[in-house]
Structures are given as structure tokens and as C-alpha cells.
mmCIF file as Biopython writes it, N, C-alpha, C and O atoms, coordinates in Angstrom:
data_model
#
loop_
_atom_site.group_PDB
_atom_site.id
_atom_site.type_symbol
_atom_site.label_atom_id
_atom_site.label_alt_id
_atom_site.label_comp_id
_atom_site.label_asym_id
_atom_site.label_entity_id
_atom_site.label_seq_id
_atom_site.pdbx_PDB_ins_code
_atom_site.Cartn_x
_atom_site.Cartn_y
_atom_site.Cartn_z
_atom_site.occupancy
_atom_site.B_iso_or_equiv
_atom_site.auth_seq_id
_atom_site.auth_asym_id
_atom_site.pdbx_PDB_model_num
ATOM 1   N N  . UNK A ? 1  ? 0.845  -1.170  0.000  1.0 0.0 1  A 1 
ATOM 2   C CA . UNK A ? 1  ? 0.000  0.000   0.000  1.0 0.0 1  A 1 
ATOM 3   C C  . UNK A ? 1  ? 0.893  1.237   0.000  1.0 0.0 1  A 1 
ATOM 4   O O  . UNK A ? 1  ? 1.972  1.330   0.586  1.0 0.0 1  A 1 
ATOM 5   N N  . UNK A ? 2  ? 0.507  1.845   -0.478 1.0 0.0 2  A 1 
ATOM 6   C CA . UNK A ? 2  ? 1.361  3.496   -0.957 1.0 0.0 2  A 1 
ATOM 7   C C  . UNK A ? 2  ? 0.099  4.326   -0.013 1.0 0.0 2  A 1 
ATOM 8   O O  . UNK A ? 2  ? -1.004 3.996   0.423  1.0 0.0 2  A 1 
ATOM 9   N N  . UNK A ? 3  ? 1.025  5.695   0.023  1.0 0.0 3  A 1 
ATOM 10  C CA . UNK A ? 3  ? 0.840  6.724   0.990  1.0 0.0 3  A 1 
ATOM 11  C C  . UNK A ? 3  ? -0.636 7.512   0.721  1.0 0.0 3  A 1 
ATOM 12  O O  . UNK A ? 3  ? -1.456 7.925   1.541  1.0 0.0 3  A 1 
ATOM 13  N N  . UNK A ? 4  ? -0.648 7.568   -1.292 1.0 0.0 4  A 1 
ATOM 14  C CA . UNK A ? 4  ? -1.702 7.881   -1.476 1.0 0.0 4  A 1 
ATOM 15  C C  . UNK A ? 4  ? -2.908 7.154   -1.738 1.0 0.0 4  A 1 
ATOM 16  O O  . UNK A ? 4  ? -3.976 7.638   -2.115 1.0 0.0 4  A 1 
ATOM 17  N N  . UNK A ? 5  ? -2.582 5.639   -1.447 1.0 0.0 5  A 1 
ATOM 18  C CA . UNK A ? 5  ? -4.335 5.098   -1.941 1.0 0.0 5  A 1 
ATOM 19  C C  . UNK A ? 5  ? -5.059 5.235   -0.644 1.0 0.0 5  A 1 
ATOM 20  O O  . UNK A ? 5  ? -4.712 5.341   0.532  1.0 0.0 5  A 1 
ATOM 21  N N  . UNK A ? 6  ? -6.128 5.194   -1.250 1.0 0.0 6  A 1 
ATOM 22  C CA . UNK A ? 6  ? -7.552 5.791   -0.484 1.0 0.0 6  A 1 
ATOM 23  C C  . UNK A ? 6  ? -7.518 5.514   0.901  1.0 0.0 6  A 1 
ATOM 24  O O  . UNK A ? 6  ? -7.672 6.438   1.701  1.0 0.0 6  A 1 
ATOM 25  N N  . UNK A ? 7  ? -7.267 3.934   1.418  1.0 0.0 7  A 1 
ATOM 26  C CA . UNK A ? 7  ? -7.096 3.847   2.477  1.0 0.0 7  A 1 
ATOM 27  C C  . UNK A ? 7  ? -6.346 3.957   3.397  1.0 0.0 7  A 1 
ATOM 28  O O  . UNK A ? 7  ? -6.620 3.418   4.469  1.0 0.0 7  A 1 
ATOM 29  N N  . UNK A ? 8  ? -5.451 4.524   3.263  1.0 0.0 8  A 1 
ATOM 30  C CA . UNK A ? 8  ? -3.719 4.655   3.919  1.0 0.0 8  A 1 
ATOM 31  C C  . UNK A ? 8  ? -4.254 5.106   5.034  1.0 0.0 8  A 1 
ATOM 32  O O  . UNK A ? 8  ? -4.392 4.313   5.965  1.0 0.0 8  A 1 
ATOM 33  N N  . UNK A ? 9  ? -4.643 6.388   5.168  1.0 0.0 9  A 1 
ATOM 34  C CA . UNK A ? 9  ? -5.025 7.047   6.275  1.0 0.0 9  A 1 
ATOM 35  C C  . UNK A ? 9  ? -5.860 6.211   6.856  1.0 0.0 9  A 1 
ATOM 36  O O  . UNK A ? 9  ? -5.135 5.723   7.723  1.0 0.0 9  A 1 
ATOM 37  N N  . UNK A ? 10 ? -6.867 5.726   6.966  1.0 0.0 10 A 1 
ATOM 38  C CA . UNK A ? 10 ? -7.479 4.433   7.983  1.0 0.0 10 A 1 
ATOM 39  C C  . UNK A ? 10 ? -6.818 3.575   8.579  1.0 0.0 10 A 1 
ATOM 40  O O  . UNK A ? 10 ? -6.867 3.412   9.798  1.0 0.0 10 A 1 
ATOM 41  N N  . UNK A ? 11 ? -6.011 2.821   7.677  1.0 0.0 11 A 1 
ATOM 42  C CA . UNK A ? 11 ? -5.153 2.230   7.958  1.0 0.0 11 A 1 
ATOM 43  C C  . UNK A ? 11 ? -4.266 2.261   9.446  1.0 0.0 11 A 1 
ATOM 44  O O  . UNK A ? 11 ? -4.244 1.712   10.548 1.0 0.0 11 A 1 
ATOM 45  N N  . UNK A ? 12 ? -3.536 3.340   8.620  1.0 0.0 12 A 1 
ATOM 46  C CA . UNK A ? 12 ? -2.419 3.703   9.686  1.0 0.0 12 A 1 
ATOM 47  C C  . UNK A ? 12 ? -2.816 4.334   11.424 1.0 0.0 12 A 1 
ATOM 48  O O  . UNK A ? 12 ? -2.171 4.457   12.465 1.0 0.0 12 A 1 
ATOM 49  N N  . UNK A ? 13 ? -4.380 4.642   10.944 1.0 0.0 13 A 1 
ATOM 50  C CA . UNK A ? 13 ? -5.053 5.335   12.012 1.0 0.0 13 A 1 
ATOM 51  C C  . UNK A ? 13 ? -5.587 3.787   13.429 1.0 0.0 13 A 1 
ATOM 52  O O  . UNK A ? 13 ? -5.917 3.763   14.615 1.0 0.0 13 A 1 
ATOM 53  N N  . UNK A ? 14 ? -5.430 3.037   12.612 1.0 0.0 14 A 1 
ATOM 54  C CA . UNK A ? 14 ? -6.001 2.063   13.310 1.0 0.0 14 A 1 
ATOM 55  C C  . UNK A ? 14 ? -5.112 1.140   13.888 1.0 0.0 14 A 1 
ATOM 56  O O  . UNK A ? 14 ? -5.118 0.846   15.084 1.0 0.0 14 A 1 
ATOM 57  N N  . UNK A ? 15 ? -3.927 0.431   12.576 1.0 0.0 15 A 1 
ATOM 58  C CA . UNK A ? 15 ? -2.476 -0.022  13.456 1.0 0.0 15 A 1 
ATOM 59  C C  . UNK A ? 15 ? -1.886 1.373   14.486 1.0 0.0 15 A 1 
ATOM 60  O O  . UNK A ? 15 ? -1.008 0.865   15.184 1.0 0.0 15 A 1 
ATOM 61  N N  . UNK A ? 16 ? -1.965 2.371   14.733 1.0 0.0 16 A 1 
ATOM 62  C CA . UNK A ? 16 ? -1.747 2.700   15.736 1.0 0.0 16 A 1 
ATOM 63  C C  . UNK A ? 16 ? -2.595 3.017   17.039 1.0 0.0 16 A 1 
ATOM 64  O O  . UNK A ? 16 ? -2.087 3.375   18.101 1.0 0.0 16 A 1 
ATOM 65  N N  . UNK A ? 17 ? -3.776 2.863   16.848 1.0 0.0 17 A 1 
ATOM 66  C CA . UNK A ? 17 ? -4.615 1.936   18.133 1.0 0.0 17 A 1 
ATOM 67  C C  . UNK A ? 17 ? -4.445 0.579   18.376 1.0 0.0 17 A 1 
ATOM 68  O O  . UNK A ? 17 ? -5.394 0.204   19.065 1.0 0.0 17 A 1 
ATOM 69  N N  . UNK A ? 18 ? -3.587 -0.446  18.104 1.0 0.0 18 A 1 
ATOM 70  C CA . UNK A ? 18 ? -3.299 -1.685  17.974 1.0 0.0 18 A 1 
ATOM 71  C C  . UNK A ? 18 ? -1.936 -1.221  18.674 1.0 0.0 18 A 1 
ATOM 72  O O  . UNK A ? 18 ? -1.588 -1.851  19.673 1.0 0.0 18 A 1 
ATOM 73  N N  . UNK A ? 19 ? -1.444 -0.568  18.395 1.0 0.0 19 A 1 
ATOM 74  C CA . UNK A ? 19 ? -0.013 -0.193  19.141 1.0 0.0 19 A 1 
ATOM 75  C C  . UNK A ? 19 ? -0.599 0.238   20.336 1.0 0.0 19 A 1 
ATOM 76  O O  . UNK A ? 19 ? -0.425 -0.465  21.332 1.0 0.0 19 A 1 
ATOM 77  N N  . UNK A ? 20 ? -1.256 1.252   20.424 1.0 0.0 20 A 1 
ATOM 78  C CA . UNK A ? 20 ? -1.676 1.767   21.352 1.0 0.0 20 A 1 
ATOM 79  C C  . UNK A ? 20 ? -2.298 0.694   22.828 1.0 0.0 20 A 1 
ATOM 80  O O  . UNK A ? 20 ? -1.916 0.694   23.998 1.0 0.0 20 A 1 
ATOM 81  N N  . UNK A ? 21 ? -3.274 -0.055  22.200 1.0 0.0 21 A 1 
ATOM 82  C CA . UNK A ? 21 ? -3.437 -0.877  23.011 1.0 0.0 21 A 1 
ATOM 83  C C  . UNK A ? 21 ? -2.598 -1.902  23.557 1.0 0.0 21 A 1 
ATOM 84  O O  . UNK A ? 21 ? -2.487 -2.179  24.752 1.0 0.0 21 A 1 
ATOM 85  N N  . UNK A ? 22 ? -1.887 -2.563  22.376 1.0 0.0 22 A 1 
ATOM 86  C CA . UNK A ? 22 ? -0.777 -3.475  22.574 1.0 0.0 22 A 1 
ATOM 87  C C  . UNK A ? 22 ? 0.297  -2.576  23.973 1.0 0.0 22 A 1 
ATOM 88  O O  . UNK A ? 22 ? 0.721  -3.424  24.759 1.0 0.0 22 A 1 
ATOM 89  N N  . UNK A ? 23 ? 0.584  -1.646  24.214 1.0 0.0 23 A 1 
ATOM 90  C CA . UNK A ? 23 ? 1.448  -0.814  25.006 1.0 0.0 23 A 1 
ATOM 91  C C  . UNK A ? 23 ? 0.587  -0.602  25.790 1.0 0.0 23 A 1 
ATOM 92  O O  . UNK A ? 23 ? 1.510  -0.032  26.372 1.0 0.0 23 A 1 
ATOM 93  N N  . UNK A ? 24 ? -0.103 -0.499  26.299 1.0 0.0 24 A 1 
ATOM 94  C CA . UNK A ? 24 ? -1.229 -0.258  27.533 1.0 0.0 24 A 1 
ATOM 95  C C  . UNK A ? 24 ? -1.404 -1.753  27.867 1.0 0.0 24 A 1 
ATOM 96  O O  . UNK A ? 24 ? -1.085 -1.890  29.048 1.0 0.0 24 A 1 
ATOM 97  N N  . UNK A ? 25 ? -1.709 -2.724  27.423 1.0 0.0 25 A 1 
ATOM 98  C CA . UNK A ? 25 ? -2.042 -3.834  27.856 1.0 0.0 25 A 1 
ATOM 99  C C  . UNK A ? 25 ? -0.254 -4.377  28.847 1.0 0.0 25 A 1 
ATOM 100 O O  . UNK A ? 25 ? -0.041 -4.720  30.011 1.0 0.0 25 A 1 
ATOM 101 N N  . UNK A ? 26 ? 0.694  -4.188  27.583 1.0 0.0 26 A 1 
ATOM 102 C CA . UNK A ? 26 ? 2.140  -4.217  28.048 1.0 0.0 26 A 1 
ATOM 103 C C  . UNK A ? 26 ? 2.101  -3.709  30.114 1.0 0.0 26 A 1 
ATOM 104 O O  . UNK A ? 26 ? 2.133  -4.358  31.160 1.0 0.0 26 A 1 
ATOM 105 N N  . UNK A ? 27 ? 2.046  -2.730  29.872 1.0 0.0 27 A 1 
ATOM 106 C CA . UNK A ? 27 ? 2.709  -1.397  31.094 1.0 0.0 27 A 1 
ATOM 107 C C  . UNK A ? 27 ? 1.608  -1.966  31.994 1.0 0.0 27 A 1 
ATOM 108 O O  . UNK A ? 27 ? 2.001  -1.891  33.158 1.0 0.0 27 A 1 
ATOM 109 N N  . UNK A ? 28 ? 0.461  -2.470  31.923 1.0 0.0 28 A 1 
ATOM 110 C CA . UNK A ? 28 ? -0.925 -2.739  33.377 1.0 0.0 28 A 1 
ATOM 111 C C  . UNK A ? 28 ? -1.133 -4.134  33.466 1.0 0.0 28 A 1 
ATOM 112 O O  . UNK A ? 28 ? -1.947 -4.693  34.201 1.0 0.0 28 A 1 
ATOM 113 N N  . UNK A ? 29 ? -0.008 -4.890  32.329 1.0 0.0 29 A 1 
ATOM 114 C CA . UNK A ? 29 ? -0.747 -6.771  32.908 1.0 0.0 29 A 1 
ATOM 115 C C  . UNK A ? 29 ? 0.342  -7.524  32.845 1.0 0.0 29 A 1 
ATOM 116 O O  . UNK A ? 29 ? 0.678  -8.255  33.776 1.0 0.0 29 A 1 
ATOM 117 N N  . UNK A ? 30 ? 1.214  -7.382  31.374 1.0 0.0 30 A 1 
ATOM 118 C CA . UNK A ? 30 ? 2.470  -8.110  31.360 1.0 0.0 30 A 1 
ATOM 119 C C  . UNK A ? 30 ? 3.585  -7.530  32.807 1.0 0.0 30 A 1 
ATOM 120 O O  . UNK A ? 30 ? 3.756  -8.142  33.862 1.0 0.0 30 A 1 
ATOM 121 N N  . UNK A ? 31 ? 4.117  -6.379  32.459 1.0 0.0 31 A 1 
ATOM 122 C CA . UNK A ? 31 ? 5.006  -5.975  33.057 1.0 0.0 31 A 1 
ATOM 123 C C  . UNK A ? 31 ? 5.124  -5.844  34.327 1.0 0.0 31 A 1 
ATOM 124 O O  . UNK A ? 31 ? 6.200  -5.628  34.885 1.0 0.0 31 A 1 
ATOM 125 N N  . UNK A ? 32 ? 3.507  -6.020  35.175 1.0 0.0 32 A 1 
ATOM 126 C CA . UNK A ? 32 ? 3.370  -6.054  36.647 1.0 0.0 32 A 1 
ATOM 127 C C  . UNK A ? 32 ? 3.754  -7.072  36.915 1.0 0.0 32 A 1 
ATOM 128 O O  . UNK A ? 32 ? 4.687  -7.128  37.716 1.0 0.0 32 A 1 
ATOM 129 N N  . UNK A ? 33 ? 3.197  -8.305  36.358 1.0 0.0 33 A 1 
ATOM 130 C CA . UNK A ? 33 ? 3.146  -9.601  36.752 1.0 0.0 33 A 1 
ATOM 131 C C  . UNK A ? 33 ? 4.970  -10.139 36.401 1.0 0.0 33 A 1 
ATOM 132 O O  . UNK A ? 33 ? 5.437  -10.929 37.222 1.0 0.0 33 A 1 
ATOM 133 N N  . UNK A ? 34 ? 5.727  -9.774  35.433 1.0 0.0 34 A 1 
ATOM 134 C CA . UNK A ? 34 ? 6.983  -10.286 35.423 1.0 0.0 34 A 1 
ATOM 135 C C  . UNK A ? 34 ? 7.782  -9.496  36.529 1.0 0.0 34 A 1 
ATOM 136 O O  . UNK A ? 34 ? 8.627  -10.169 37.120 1.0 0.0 34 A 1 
ATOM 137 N N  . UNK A ? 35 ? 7.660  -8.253  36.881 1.0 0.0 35 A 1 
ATOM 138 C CA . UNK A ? 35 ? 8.322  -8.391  38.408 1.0 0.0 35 A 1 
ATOM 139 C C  . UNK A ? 35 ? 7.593  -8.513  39.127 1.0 0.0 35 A 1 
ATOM 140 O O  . UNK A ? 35 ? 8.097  -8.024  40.138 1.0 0.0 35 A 1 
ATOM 141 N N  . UNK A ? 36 ? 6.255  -9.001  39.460 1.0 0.0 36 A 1 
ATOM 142 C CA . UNK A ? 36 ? 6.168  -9.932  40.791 1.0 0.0 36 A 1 
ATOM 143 C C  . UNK A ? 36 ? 6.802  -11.463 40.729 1.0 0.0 36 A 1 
ATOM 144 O O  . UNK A ? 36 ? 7.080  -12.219 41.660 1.0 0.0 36 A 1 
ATOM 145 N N  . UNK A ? 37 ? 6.935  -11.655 39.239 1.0 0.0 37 A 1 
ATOM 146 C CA . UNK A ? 37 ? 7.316  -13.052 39.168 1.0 0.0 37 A 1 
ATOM 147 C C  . UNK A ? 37 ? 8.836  -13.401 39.828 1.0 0.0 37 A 1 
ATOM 148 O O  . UNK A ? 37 ? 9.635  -12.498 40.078 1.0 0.0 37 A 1 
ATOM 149 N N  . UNK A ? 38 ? 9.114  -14.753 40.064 1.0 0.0 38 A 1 
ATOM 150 C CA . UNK A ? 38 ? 10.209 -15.282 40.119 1.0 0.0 38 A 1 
ATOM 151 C C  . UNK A ? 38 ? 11.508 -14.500 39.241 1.0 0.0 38 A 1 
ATOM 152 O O  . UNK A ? 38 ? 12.600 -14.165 39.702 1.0 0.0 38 A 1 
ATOM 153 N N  . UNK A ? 39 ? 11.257 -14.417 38.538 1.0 0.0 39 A 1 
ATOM 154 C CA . UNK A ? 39 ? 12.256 -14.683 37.053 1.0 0.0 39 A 1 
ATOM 155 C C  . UNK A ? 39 ? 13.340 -13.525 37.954 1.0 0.0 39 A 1 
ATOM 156 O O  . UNK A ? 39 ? 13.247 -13.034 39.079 1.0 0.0 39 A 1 
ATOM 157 N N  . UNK A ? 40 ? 14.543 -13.364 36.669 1.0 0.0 40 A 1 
ATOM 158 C CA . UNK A ? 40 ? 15.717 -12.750 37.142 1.0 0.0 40 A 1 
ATOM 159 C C  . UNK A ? 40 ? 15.935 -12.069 35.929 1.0 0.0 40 A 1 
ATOM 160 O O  . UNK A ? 40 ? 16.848 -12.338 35.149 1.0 0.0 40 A 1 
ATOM 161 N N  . UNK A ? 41 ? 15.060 -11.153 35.769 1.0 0.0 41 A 1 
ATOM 162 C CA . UNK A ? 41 ? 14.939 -10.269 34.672 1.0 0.0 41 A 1 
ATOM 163 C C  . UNK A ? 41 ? 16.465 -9.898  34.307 1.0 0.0 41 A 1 
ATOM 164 O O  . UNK A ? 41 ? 17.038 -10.267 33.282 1.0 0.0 41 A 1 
ATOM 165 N N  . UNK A ? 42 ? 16.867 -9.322  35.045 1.0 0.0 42 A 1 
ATOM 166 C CA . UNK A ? 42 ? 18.484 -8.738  34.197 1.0 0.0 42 A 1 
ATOM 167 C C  . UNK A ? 42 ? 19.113 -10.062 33.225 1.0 0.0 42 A 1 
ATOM 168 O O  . UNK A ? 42 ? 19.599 -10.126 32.096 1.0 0.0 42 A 1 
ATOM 169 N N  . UNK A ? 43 ? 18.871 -10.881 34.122 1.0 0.0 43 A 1 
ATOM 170 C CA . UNK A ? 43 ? 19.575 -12.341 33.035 1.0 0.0 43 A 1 
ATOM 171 C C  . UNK A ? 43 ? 18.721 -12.441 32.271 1.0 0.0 43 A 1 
ATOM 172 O O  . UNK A ? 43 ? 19.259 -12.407 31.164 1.0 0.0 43 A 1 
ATOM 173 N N  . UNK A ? 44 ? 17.455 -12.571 32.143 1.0 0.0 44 A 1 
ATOM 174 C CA . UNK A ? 44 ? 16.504 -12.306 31.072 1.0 0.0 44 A 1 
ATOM 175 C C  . UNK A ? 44 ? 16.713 -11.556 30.038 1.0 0.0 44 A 1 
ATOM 176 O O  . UNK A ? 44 ? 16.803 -11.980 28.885 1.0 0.0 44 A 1 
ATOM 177 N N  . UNK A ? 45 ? 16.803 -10.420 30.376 1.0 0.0 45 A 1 
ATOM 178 C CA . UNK A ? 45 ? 17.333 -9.382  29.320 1.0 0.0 45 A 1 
ATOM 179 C C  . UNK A ? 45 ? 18.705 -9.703  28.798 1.0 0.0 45 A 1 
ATOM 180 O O  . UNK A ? 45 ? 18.691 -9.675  27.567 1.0 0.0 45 A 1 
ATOM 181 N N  . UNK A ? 46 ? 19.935 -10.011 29.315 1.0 0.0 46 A 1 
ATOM 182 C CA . UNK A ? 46 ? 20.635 -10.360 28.899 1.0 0.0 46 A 1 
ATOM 183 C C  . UNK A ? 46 ? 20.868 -11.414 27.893 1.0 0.0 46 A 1 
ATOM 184 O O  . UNK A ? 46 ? 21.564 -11.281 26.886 1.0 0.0 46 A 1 
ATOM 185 N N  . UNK A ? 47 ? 19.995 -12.854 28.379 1.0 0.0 47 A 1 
ATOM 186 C CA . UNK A ? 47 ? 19.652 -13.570 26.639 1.0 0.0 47 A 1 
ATOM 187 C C  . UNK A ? 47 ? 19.023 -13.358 26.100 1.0 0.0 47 A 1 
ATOM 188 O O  . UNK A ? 47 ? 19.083 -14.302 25.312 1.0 0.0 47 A 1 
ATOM 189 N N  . UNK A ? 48 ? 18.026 -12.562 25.666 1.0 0.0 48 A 1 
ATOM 190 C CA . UNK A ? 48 ? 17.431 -11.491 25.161 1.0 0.0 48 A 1 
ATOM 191 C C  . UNK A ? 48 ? 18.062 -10.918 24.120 1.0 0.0 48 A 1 
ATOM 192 O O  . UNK A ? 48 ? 17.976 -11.182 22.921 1.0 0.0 48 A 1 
ATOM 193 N N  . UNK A ? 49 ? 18.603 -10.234 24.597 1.0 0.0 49 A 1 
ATOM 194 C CA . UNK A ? 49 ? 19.940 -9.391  23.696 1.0 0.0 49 A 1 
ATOM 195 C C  . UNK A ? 49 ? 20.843 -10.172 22.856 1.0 0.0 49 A 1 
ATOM 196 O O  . UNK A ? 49 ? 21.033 -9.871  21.678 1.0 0.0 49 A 1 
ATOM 197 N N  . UNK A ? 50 ? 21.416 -11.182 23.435 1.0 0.0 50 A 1 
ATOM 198 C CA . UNK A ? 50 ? 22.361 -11.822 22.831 1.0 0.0 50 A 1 
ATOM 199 C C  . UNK A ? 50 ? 21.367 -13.015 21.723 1.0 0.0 50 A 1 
ATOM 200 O O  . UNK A ? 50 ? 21.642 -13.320 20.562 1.0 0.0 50 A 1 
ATOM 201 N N  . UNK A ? 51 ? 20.586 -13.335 22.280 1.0 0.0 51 A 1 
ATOM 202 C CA . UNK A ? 51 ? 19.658 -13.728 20.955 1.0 0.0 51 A 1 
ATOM 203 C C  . UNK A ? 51 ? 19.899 -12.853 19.745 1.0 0.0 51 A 1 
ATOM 204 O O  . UNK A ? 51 ? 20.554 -12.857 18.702 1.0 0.0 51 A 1 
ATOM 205 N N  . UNK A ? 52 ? 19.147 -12.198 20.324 1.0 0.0 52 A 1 
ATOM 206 C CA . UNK A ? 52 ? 18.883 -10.742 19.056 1.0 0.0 52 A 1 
ATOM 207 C C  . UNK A ? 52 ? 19.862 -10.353 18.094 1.0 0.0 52 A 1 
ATOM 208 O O  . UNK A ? 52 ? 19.670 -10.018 16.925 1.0 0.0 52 A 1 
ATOM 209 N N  . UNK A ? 53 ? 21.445 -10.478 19.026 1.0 0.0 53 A 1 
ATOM 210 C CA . UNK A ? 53 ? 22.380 -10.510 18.005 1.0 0.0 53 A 1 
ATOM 211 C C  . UNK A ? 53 ? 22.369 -11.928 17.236 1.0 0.0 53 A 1 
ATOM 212 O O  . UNK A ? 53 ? 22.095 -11.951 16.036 1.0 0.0 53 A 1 
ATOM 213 N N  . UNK A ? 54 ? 22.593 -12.807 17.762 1.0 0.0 54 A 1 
ATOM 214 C CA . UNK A ? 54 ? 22.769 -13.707 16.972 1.0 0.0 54 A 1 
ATOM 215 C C  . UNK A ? 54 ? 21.477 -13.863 15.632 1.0 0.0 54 A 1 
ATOM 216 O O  . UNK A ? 54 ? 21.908 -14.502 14.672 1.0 0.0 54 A 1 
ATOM 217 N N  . UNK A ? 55 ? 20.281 -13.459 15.503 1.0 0.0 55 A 1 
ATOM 218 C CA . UNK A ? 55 ? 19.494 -13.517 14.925 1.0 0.0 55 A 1 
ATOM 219 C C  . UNK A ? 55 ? 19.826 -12.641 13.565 1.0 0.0 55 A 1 
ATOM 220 O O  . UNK A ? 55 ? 19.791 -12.950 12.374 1.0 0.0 55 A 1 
ATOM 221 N N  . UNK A ? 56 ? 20.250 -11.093 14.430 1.0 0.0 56 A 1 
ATOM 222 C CA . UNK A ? 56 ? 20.384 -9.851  13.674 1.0 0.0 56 A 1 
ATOM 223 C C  . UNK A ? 56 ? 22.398 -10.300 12.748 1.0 0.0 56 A 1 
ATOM 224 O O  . UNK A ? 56 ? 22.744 -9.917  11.630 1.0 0.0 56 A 1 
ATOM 225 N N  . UNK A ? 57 ? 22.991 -10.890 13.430 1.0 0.0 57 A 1 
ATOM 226 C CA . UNK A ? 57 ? 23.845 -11.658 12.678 1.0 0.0 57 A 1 
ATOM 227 C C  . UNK A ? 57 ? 23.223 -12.678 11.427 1.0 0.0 57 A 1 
ATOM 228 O O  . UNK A ? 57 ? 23.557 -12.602 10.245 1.0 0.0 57 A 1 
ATOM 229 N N  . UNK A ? 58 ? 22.552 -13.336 11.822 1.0 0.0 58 A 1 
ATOM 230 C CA . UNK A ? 58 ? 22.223 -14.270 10.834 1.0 0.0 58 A 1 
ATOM 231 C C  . UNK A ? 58 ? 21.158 -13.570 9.801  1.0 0.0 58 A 1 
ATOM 232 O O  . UNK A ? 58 ? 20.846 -14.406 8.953  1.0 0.0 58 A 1 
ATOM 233 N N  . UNK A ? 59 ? 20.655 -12.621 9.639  1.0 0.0 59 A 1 
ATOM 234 C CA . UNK A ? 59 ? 20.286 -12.054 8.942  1.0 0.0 59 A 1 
ATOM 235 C C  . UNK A ? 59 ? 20.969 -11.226 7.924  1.0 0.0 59 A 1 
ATOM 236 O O  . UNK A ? 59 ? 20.671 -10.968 6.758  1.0 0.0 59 A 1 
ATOM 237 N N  . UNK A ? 60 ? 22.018 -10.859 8.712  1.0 0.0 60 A 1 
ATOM 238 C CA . UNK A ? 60 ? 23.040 -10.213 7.899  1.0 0.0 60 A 1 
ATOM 239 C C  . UNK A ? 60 ? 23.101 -8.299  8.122  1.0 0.0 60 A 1 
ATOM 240 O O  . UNK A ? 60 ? 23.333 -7.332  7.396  1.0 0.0 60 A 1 
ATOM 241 N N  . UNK A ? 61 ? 22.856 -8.460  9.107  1.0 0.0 61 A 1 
ATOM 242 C CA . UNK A ? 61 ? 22.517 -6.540  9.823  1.0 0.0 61 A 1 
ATOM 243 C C  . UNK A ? 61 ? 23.146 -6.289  10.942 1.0 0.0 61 A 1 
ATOM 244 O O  . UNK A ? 61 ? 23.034 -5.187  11.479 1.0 0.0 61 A 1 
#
């Protein structure tokens, strides 16, 4: 889809209520509950990251 067909503007108006919500749902249900959880987030994040490279390596970026 290009910038000028008819629907662009709907479009884009609506994946960013999908963001919108997706990030509100994030910050009030996921993100409470992983630090009440167990887990050891910093090490979390840390393979996390190093995934990401290895992925963003194998992609070639």
C-alpha cells in the first residue's frame, strides 16, 4: 500500500490503536506480573539481547 491510496489514512489510524493498546495492555498486565514473578529479569534481558544478536547476525545486519 502506498501513501496515497484511499485507504492509507485508515489504515495507519487504526495499526496505531493496535499499538496503542498493545502498550497499555504491556505497562498494566504483562510488566506487573513479570516483576512480581520469580524470574531474574536482568539475566533475562541479557539472553534477550544476545539472541537478538545472533538472529540480527544471521540475517546479515
Amino acid at each position: 500500500m502506498k501513501a496515497g491510496d484511499r485507504l492509507f489514512d485508515a489504515k495507519v489510524i487504526v495499526l496505531g490503536e493496535y499499538i496503542d493498546h498493545h502498550v497499555e495492555e504491556e505497562e498494566e498486565e504483562m510488566f506487573p506480573e513479570a516483576r512480581d514473578s520469580d524470574l531474574d529479569l536482568k539475566a533475562l534481558g541479557v539472553q534477550l539481547a544476545a539472541r537478538k544478536a545472533e538472529l540480527m547476525a544471521a540475517a546479515g545486519k
